[in-house]
MARTOR-893390 format. One line per field, with one value per residue (C-alpha): residue number from 1; z, y, x. Coordinates in nm, 3 decimals. Layout:
% MARTOR-893390
pos <- (NUM, ...)
pz <- (Z, ...)
py <- (Y, ...)
px <- (X, ...)
***
This chain:
% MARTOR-893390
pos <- (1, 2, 3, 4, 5, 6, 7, 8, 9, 10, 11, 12, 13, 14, 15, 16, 17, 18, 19, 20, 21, 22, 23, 24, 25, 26, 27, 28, 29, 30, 31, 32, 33, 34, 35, 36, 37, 38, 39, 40, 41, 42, 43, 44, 45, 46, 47, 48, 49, 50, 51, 52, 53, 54, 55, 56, 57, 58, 59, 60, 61, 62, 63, 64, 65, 66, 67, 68, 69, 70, 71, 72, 73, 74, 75, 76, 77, 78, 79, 80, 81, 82, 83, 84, 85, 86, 87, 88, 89, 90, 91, 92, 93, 94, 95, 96, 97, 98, 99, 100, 101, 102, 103, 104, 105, 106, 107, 108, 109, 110, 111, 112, 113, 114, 115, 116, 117, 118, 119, 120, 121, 122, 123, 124, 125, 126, 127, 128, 129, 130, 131, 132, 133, 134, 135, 136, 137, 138, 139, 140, 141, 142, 143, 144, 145, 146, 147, 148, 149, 150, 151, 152, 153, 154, 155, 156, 157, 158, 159, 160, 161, 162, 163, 164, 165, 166, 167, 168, 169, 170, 171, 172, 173, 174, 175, 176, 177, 178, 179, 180, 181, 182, 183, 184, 185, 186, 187, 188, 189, 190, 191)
pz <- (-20.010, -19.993, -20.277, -20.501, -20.339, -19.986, -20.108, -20.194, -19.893, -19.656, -19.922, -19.906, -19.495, -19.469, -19.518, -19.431, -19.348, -19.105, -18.789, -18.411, -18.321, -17.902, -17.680, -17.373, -17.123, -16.961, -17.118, -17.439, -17.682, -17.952, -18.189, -18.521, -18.813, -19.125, -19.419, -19.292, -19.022, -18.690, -18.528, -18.214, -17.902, -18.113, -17.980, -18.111, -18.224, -17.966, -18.003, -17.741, -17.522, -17.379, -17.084, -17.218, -17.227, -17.435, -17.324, -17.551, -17.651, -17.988, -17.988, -18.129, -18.489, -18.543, -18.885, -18.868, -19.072, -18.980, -19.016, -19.019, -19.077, -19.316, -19.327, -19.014, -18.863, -18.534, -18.531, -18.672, -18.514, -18.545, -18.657, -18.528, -18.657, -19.000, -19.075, -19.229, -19.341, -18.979, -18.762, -19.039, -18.945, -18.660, -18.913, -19.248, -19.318, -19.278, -18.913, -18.728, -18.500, -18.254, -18.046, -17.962, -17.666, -17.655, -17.391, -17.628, -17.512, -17.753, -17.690, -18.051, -18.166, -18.469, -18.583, -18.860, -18.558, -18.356, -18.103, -17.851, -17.708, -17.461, -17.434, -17.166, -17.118, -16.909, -16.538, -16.671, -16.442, -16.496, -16.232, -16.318, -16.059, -16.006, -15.695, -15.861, -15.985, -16.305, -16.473, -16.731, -16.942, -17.136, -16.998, -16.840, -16.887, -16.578, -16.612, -16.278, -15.876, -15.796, -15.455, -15.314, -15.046, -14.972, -14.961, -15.307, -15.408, -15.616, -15.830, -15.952, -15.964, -15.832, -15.956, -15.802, -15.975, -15.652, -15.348, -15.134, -14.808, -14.546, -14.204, -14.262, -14.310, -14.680, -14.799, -14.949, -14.656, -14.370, -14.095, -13.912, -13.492, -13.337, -13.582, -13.544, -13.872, -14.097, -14.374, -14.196, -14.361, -14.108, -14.120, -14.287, -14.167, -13.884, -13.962)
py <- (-11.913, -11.589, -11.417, -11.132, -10.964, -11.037, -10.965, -10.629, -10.559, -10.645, -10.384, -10.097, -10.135, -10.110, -9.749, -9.546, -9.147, -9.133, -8.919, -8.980, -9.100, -9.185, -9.166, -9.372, -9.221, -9.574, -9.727, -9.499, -9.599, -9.437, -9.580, -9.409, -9.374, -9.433, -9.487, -9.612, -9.849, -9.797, -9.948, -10.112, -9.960, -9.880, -9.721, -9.321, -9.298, -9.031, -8.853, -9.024, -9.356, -9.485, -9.343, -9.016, -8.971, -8.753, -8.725, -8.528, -8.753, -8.723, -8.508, -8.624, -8.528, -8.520, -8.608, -8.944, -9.237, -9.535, -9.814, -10.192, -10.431, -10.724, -10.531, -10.624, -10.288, -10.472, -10.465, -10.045, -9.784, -9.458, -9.165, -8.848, -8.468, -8.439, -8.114, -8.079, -7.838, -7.901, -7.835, -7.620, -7.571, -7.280, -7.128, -7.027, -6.991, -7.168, -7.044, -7.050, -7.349, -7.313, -7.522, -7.428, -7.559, -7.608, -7.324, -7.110, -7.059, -7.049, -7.135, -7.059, -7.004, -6.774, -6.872, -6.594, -6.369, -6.502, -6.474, -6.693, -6.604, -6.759, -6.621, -6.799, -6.754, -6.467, -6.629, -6.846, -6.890, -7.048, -7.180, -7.281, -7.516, -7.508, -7.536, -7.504, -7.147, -6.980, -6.791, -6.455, -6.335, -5.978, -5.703, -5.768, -5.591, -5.663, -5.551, -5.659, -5.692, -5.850, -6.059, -6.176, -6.401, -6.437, -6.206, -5.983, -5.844, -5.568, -5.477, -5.149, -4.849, -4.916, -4.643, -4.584, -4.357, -4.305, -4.439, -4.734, -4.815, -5.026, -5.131, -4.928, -4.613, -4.382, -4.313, -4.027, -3.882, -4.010, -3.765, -3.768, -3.697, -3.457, -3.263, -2.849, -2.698, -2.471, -2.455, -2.707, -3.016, -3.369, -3.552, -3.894, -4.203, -4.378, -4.730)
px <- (-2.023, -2.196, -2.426, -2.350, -2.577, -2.455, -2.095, -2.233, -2.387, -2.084, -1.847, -2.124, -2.123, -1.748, -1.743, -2.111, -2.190, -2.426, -2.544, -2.516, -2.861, -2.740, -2.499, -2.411, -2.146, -2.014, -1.899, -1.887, -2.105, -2.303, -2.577, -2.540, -2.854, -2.730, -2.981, -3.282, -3.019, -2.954, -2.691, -2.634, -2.397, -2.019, -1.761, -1.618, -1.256, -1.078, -0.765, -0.585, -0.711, -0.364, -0.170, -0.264, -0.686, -0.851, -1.280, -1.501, -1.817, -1.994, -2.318, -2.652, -2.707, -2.287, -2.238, -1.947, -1.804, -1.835, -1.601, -1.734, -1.435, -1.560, -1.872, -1.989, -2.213, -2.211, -1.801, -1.790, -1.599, -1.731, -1.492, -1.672, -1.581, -1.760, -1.893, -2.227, -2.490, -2.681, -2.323, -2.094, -1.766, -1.636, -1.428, -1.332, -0.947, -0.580, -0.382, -0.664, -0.730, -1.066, -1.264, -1.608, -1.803, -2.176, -2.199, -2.056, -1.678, -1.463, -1.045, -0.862, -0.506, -0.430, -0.116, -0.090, -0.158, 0.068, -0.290, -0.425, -0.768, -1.009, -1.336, -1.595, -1.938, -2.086, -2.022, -1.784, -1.502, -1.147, -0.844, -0.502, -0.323, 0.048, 0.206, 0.518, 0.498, 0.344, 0.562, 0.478, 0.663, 0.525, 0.312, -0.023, -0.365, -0.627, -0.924, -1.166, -1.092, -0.760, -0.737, -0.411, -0.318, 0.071, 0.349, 0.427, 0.762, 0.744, 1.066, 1.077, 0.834, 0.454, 0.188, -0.102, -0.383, -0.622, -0.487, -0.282, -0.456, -0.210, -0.351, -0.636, -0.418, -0.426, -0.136, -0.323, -0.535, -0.317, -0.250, 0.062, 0.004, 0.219, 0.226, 0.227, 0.025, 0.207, 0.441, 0.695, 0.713, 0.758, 1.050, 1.105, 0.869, 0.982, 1.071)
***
């Protein structure tokens, strides 16, 4: 039969605070420090670990719980996402939801907004792959270069503030060839 004193022990390690001390990519592992202990290889809760995978690895000095059933260290499961005075939290009030990446992007929804914002790094680039379509909905502000490749079908009115250039040819400084100068104007495009 075991102590009082190794009774207490095995309650008190159930349920520890402690800090990511290591991590180990394959298989994932971390060791955590908690009190003056540090334990061996455990594994981090994630979100999801079934048919659906969800991969974002604790960071060292991440404040977590572990869990030891019976009390066992050896046998914990580490539950990562505690806040602490090192790593405070990314925000301060209810609606907002953020995630903020060690580079410094930030991807948040405001839901008493009604805003969702992504904001990357300088040089920080981004793709979207869907070779069934993408579909918007709304106006659209571009700021930047735009490059195309495909066809475009344009329905309704296209503005241009300086100038369209097709085959080489401005449709602002094109010249037409025979041509007499004067007031005449020339007759409709030829298809």
């Amino acid at each position: 039969m075991n102590s009082l004193a190794e009774l207490a022990r095995l309650i008190e390690n159930t349920v520890r605070f402690g800090t990511i001390a290591e991590v180990q990519y394959t298989p994932p592992r971390v060791r955590v420090r908690t009190g003056e202990l540090l334990t061996t290889w455990l594994p981090w809760l994630a979100w999801r670990a079934g048919e659906s995978l969800e991969w974002d690895p604790p960071t060292i000095h991440e404040q977590v719980i572990l869990l030891s059933p019976s009390g066992q260290l050896a046998n914990g499961v580490v539950i990562t996402g505690v806040f602490s005075d090192l790593i405070p939290a990314n925000g301060d009030r209810a609606g907002l939801k953020r995630r903020t990446y060690a580079d410094g992007a930030v991807v948040e929804y405001d839901s008493v907004a009604h805003h969702l914002r992504a904001v990357l790094p300088a040089g920080g680039t981004s793709e979207v792959i869907s070779d069934g379509g993408i579909r918007i909905v709304g106006d659209i502000v571009h700021e930047g270069n735009y490059t195309q490749t495909g066809n475009q079908k344009v329905t309704g009115k296209v503005e241009v503030t300086e100038d369209v250039v097709a085959a080489g040819i401005s449709l602002v400084l094109h010249k037409h060839a025979g041509v007499m100068p004067g007031p005449s104007q020339t007759g409709s495009p030829v298809k």
